[in-house]
FIMIVEX-128736 format. One line per 4 residues: number of its first residue (from 1); their letters; for each residue x, y, z of C-alpha. Coordinates in Angstrom, 1 decimal. Layout:
BEGIN
NUM) A) X:Y:Z  ...
***
This chain:
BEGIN
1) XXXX) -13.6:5.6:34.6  -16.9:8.1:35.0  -17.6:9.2:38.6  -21.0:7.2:38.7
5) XXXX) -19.0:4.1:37.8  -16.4:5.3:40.9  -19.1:5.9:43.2  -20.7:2.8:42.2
9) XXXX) -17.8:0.6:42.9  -17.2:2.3:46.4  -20.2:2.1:47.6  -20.9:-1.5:46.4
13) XXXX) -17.9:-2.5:47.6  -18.8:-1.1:51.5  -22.2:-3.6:51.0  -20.9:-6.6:50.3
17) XXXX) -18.1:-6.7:52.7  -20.7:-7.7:55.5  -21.7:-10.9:53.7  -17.5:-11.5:52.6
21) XXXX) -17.2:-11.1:56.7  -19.8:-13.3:57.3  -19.4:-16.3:55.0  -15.4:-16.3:56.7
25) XXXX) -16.7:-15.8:60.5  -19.4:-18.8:60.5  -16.8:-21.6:58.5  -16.3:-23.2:62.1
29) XXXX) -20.4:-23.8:62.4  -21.6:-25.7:59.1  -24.3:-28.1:60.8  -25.2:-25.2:63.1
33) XXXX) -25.7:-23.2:60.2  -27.0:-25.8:57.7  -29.8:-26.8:60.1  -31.1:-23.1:60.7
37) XXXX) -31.7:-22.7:57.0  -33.6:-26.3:57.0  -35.4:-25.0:59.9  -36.6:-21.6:57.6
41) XXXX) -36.9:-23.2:54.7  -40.0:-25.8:56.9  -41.6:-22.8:58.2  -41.7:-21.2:55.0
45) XXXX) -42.8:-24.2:53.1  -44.9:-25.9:55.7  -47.3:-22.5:55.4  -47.7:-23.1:51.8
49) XXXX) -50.3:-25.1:49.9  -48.1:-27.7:48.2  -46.2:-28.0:51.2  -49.2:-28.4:53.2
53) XXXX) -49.9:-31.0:50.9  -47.3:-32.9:50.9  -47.6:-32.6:54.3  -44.1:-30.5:55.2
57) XXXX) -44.3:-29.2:59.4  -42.1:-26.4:60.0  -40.5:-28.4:63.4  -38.9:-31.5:61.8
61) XXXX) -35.5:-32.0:62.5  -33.0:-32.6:59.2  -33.5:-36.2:60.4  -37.1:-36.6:59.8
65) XXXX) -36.9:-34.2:57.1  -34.7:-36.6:55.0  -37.1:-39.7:56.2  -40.6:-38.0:55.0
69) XXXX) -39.1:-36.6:52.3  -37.8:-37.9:49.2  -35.3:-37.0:46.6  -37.1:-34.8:43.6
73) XXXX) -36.7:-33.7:40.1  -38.1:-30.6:38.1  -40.8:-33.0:37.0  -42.2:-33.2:40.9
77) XXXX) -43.2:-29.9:40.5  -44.3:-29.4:36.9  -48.2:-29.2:38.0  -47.4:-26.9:41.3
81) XXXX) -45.3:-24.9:38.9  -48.5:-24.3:36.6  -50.5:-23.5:39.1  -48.3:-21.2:40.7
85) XXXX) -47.8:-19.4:37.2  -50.8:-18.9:36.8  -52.5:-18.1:39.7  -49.7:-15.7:40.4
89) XXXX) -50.0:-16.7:44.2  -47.3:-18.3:46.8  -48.4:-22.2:45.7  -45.2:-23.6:47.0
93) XXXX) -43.2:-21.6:49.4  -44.5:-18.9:51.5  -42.6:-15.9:49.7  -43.4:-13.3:47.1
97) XXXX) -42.4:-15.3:43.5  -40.5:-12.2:41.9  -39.8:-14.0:38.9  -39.3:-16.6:36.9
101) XXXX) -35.9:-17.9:35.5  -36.1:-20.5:31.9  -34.0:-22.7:32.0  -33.5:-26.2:29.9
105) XXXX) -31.8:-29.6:29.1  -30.8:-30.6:25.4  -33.6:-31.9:24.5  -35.9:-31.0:27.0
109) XXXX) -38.1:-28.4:27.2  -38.0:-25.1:28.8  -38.7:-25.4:32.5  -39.3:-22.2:34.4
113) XXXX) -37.9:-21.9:37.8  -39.5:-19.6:41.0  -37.1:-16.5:42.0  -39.0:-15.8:45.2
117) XXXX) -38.2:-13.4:47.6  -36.6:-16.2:50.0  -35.0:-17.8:47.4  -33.4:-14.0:45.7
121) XXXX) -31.8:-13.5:49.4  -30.4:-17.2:49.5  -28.9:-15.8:46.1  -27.8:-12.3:47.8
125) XXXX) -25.5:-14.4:50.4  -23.3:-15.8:48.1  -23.1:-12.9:45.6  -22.4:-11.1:48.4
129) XXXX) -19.6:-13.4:49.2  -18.1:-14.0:45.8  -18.2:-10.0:44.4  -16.7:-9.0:48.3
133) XXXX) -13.8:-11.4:47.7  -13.4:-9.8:44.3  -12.7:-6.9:45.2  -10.2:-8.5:47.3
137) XXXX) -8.2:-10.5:45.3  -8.5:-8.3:42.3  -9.0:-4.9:43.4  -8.1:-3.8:39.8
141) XXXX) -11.5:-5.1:38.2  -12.8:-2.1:40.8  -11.3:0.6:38.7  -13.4:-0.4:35.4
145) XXXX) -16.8:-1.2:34.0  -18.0:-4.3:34.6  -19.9:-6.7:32.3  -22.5:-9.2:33.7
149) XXXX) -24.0:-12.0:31.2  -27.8:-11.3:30.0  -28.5:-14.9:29.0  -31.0:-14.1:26.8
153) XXXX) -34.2:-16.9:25.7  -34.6:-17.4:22.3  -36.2:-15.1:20.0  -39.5:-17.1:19.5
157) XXXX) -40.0:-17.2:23.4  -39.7:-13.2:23.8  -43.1:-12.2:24.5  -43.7:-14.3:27.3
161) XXXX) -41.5:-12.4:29.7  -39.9:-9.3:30.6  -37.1:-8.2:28.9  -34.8:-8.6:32.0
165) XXXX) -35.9:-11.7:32.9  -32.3:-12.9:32.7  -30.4:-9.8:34.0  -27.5:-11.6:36.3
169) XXXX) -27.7:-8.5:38.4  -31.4:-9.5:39.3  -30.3:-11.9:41.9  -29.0:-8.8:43.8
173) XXXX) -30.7:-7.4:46.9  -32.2:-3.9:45.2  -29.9:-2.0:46.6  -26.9:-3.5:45.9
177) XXXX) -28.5:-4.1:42.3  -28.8:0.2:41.7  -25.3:0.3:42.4  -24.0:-2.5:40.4
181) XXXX) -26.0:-0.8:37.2  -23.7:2.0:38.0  -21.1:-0.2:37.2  -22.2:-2.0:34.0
185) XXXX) -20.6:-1.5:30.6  -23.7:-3.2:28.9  -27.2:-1.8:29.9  -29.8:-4.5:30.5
189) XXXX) -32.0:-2.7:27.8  -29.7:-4.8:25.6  -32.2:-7.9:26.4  -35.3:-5.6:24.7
193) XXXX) -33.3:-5.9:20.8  -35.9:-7.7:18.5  -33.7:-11.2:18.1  -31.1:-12.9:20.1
197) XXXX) -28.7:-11.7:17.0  -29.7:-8.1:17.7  -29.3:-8.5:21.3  -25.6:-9.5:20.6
201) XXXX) -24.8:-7.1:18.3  -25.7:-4.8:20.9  -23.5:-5.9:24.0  -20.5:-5.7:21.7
205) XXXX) -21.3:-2.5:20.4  -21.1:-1.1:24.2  -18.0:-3.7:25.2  -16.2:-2.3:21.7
209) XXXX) -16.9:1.6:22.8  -15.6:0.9:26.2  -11.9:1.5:27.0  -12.5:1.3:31.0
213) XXXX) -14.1:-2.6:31.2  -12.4:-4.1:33.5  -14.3:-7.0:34.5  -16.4:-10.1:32.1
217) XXXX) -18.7:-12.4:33.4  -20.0:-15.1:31.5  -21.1:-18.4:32.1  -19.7:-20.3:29.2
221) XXXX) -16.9:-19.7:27.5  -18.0:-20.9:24.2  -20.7:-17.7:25.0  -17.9:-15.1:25.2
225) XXXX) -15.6:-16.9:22.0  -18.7:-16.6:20.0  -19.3:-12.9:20.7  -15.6:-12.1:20.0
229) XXXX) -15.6:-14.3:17.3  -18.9:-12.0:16.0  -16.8:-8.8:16.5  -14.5:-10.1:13.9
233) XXXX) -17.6:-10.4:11.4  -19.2:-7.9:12.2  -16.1:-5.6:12.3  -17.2:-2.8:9.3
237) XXXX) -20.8:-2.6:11.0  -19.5:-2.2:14.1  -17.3:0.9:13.2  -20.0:2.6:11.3
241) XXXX) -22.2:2.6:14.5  -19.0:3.8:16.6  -18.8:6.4:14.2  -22.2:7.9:13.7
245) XXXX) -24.1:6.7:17.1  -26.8:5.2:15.4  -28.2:1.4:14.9  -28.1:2.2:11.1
249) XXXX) -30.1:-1.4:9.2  -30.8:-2.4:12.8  -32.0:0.6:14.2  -36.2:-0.4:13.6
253) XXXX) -35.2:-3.7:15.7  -33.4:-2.1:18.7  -36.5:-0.1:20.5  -35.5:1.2:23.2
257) XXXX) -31.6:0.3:23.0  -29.7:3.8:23.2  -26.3:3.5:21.1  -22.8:4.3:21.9
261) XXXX) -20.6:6.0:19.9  -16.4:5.7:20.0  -14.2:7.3:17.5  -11.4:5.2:19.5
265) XXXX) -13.2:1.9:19.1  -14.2:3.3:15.6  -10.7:3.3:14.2  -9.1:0.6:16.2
269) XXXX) -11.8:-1.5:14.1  -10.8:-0.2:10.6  -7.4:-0.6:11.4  -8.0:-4.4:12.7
273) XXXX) -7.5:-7.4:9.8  -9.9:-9.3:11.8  -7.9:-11.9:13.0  -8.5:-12.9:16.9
277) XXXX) -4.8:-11.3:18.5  -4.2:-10.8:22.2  -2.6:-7.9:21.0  -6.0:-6.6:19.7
281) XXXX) -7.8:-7.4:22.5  -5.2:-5.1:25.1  -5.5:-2.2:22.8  -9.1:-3.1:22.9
285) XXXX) -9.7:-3.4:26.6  -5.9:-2.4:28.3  -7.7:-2.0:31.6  -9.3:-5.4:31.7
289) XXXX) -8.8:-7.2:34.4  -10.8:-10.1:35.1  -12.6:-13.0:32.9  -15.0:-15.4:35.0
293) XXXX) -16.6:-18.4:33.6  -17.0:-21.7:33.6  -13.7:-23.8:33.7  -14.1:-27.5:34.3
297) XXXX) -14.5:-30.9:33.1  -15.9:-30.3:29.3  -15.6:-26.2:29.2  -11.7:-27.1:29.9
301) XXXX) -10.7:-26.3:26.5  -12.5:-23.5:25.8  -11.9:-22.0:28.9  -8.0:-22.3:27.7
305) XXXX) -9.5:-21.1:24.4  -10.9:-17.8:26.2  -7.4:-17.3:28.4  -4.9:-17.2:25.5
309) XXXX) -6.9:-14.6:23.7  -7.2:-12.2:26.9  -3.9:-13.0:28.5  -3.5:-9.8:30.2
313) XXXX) -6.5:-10.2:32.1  -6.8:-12.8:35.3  -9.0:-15.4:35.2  -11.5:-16.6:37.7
317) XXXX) -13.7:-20.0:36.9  -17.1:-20.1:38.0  -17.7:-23.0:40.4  -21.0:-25.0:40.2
321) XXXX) -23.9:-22.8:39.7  -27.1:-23.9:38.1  -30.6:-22.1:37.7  -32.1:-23.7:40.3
325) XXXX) -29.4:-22.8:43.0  -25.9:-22.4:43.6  -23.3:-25.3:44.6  -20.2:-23.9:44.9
329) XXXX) -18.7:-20.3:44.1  -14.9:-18.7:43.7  -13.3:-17.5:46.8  -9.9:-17.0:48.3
333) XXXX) -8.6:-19.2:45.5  -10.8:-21.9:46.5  -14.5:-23.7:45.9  -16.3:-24.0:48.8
337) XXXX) -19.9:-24.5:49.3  -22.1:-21.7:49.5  -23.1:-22.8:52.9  -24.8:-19.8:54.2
341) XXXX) -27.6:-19.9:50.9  -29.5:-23.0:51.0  -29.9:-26.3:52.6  -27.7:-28.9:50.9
345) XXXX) -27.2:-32.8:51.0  -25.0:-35.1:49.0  -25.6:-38.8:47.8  -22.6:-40.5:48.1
349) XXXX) -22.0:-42.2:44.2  -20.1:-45.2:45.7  -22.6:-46.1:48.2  -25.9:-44.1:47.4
353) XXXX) -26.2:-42.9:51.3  -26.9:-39.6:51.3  -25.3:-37.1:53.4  -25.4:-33.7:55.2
357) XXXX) -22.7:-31.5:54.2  -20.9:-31.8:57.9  -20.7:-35.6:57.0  -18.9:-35.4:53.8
361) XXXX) -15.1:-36.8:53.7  -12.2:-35.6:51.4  -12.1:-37.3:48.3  -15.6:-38.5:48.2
365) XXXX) -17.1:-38.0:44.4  -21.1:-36.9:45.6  -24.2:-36.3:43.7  -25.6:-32.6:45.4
369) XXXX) -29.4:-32.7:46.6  -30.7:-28.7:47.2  -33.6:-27.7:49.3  -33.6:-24.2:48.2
373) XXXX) -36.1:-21.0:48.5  -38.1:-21.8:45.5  -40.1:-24.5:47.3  -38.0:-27.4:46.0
377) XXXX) -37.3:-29.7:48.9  -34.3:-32.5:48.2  -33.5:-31.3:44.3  -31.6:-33.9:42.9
381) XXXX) -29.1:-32.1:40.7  -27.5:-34.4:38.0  -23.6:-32.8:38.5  -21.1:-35.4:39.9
385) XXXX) -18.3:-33.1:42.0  -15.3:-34.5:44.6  -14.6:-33.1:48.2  -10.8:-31.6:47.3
389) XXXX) -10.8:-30.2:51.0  -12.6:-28.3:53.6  -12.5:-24.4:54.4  -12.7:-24.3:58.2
393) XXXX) -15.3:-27.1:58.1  -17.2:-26.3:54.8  -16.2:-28.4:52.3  -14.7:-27.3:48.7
397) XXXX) -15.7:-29.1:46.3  -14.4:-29.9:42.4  -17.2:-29.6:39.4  -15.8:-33.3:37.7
401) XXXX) -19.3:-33.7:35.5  -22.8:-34.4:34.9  -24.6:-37.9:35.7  -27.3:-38.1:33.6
405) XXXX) -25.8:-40.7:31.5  -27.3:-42.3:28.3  -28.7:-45.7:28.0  -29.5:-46.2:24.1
409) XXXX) -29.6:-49.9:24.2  -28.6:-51.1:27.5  -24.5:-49.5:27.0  -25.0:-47.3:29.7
413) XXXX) -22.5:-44.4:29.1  -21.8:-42.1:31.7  -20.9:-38.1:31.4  -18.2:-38.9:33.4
417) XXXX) -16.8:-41.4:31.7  -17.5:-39.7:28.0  -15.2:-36.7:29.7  -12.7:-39.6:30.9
421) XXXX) -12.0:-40.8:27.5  -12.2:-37.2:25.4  -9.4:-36.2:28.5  -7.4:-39.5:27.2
425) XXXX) -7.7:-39.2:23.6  -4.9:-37.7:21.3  -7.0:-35.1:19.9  -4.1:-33.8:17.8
429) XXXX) -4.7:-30.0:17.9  -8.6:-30.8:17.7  -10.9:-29.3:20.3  -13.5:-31.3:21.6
433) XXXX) -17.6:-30.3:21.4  -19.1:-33.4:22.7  -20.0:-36.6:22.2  -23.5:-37.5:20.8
437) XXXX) -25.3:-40.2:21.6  -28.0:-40.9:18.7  -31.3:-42.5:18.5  -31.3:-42.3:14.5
441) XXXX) -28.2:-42.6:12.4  -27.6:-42.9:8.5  -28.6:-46.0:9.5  -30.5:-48.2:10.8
445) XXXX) -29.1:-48.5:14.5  -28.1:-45.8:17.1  -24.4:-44.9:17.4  -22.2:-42.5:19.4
449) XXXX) -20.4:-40.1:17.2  -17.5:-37.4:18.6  -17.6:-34.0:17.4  -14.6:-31.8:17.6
453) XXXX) -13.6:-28.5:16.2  -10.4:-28.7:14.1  -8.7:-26.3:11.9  -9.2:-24.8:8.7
457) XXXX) -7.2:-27.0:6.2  -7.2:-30.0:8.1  -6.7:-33.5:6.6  -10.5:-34.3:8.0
461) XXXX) -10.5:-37.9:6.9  -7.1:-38.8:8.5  -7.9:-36.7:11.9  -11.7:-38.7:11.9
465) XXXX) -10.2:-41.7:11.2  -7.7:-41.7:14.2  -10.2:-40.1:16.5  -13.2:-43.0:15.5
469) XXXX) -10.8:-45.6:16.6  -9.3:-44.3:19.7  -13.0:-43.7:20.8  -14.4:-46.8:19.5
473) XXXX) -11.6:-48.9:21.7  -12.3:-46.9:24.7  -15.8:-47.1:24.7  -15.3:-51.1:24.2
477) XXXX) -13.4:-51.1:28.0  -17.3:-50.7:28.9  -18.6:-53.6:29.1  -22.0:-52.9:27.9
481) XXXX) -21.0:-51.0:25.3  -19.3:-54.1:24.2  -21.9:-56.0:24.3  -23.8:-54.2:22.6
485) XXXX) -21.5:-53.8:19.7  -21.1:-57.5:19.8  -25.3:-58.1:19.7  -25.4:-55.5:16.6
489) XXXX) -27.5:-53.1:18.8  -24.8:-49.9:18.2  -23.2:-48.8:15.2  -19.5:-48.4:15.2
493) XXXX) -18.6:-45.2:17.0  -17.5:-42.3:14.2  -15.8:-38.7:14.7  -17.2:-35.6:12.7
497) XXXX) -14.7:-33.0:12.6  -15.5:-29.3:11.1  -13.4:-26.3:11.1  -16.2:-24.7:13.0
501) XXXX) -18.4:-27.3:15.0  -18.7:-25.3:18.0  -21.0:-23.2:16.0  -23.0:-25.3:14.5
505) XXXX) -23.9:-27.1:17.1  -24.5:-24.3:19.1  -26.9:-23.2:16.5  -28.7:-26.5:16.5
509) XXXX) -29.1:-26.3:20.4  -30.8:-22.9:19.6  -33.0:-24.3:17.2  -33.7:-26.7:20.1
513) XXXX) -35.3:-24.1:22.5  -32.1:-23.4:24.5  -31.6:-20.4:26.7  -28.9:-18.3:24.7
517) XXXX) -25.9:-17.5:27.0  -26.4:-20.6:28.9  -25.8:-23.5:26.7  -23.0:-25.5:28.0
521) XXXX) -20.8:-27.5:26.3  -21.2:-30.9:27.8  -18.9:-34.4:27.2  -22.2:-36.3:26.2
525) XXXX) -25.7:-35.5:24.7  -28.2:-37.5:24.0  -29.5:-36.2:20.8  -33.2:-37.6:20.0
529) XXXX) -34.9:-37.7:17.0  -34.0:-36.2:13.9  -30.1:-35.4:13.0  -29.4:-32.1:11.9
533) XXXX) -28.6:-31.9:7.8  -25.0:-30.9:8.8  -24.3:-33.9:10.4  -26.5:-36.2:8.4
537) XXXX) -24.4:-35.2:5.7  -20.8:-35.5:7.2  -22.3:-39.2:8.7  -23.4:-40.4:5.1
541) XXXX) -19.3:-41.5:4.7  -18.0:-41.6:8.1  -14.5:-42.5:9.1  -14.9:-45.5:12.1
545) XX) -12.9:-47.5:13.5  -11.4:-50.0:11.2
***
């Protein structure tokens, strides 16, 4: 490890051990705490046109706030967003906006979301928090290079925005930012490569030529597969530009990207038959010490995926972090709510009440609500999570899904319950992708095919046909779905199984407008319009249930 990197990690370390202190001394005062960040969040609002409009005063109690107020989505905001953009101005929270943050659905559209000033040092607390505990718990990853996901937007979206719009380090106060750079094994000038495929050539070129990393962050795991998967392919190229230092065919589409150079990485390549072996990986990266991403409900299996190829490494999951704010984050082996970042409510999905956080009970499943820097008051987030406990009195909370179902024809499938039955079915060495709902088939009516990843030299129609029925009989315990069947209004449900689904449809999400890095894989999508020719074709002889 360099000296800057040393230096970096010391001193990093010393500033975020204040906000690790403070998120353990204040677990005894949630509703203390919770209502003074309501009561800054009103006076910052209540000072700003759209809050003015909507006629926000800065001395309402959480009370009155949750009766004038009602629950919002991204849409609430789409015109205030536009005018905010481009006015440049403080249309919806009195704060500097510093940036602003993509973000999308599956079939949605790219929503941009306000990093103010307020809303950056909601981020800092829980940063703080998280990367102070890391240090504790795993005081190895402080010896090594760190790598932070850039979660790049697609190629066709590039000149609207900086190149470092999605730099995870950004939501860093400055200073501890200059010395987390210090730190990094992948500079952010990666994000300034021509394409997205450019942009990961480059962060495995640096992860490849560095022996010290001993830290990866990623959101998905299907992110970090893909990119290891890619050093496979792109194995010869990669130890040409070890050995000479230079881009070589790329080299007119990286401006600005400096290249490393290993002769270790170099040869380790040649001498590597390409196949993904934890052996590899340790001669690869024998200092690595930590993976962090995503790790529940649908990323389950690739998450497993990820940890049997870098067993010599921990592994930390993620909690429940979303553009718009944070939930929940890792710490001391727990989840708990990031308490001391912004103002947070939960609707109750057996009753619809909603809640503060100091009224939640163990083993309630709850919808969160955010009131968060950005100006969005009573966010309605569309994750589904259960209260597994309490540190001190904030509770820790258990990511089980998201609950923005799909209603083709009146079935009314739930994430939930589309994660439910792929967690039930005998998937017979298979892996999961997700389960698409569709508005078009081969035919006439809409249907609900499973797509799963199987291996190379797999009897296809046997494993498609076993997989149809078990999820054809499991949606038919839904009532509605039954019906529907019964009425003609659904197709029979099918399974599509491809030695390397993943892929594709993570290309087709691309394709879609989705912010690279970011794409999740989720139990259920609602996939409208047209099918993609991959599947079209597969579909043309599906195996269904019988």
């Amino acid at each position: 490890m360099g000296a800057g990197t040393s230096f970096g990690h010391q001193l990093l370390k010393l500033l975020v051990t204040p906000g690790c202190r403070r998120f353990e001394r204040h677990l005894g005062e949630l509703e203390a705490i919770q209502r003074g960040r309501l009561s800054r969040w009103l006076a910052a609002v209540a000072a700003s046109p759209e809050g003015q409009r909507r006629g926000v005063r800065a001395d309402w109690t959480w009370e009155q706030f949750a009766q004038h107020m009602p629950l919002t989505t991204y849409g609430d905001y789409a015109e205030a967003l536009e005018r905010q953009r481009a006015s440049r101005g403080r249309e919806m929270v009195d704060s500097p906006v510093m940036r602003y943050q993509p973000t999308s659905g599956s079939t949605s559209a790219v929503k941009w979301i306000p990093y103010s000033k307020l809303f950056l040092e909601e981020l800092d607390e829980v940063i703080s928090a998280w990367v102070g505990d890391l240090y504790r718990q795993f005081p190895k990853q402080g010896r090594g290079t760190h790598y932070w996901s850039l979660s790049w937007i697609p190629t066709d979206m590039r000149g609207q925005t900086a190149g470092d719009i999605n730099d995870d380090m950004k939501m860093l106060s400055w200073g501890k930012r200059l010395l987390a750079y210090l730190t990094q094994s992948v500079p952010q000038d990666v994000a300034l490569a021509e394409t997205s495929d450019d942009s990961l050539f480059a962060t495995v070129a640096y992860l490849v030529a560095d022996e010290t990393l001993g830290f990866i962050s990623v959101w998905s795991p299907t992110f970090a597969l893909g990119a290891l998967e890619q050093l496979s392919h792109w194995r010869e190229e990669l130890a040409q530009v070890m050995d000479t230092g230079d881009w070589g065919a790329r080299a007119a589409r990286m401006p600005g990207v400096a290249c490393p150079r290993s002769a270790r990485a170099a040869q380790l390549l040649r001498a590597w038959d390409g196949q993904l072996d934890p052996a590899f990986f340790a001669k690869l990266w024998p200092g690595l010490a930590v993976v962090s991403s995503w790790d529940t409900a649908a990323a389950a299996p690739w998450a497993d995926k990820l940890r049997a190829l870098l067993p010599h490494a921990n592994f930390q999951g993620k909690g429940l972090w979303a553009t718009e704010g944070v939930v929940t984050f890792p710490f001391q082996g727990r989840f708990p709510l990031a308490y001391l970042s912004h103002f947070y409510e939960f609707e109750d999905t057996a009753t619809g009440q909603v809640l503060a956080p100091w009224q939640v009970r163990e083993g309630m499943e709850v919808i969160p609500i955010l009131t968060t820097g950005s100006g969005f008051a009573r966010y309605k987030m569309s994750d589904v999570v259960r209260v597994d406990g309490f540190l001190g009195q904030v509770p820790c909370l258990t990511f089980l899904g998201r609950n923005d179902g799909v209603d083709l024809v009146g079935e009314k499938t739930s994430a939930t319950l589309a994660q439910q039955i792929q967690d039930g079915m005998s998937l017979q060495g298979s892996l999961p992708v997700t389960l698409l709902a569709l508005d078009q088939s081969t035919r006439l009516s809409p249907g609900y095919v499973l797509l799963v990843e199987c291996a190379e030299g797999t009897d296809r129609g046997a494993l498609e046909s076993s997989l149809g029925r078990q999820l054809e009989q499991a949606l038919l315990n839904n009532f509605h779905y039954k019906l529907a069947r019964e009425l003609g209004q659904l197709q029979p449900a099918a399974c599509v199984a491809l030695p390397h689904m993943r892929d594709l449809y993570l290309d087709q999400c691309r394709l879609r407008g989705m912010v690279e890095g970011n794409i999740k894989i989720e139990p259920l999508r609602h996939w409208k319009g047209q099918i993609p020719d991959v599947l079209r074709q597969a579909l043309d002889e599906p195996a269904v249930a019988a």
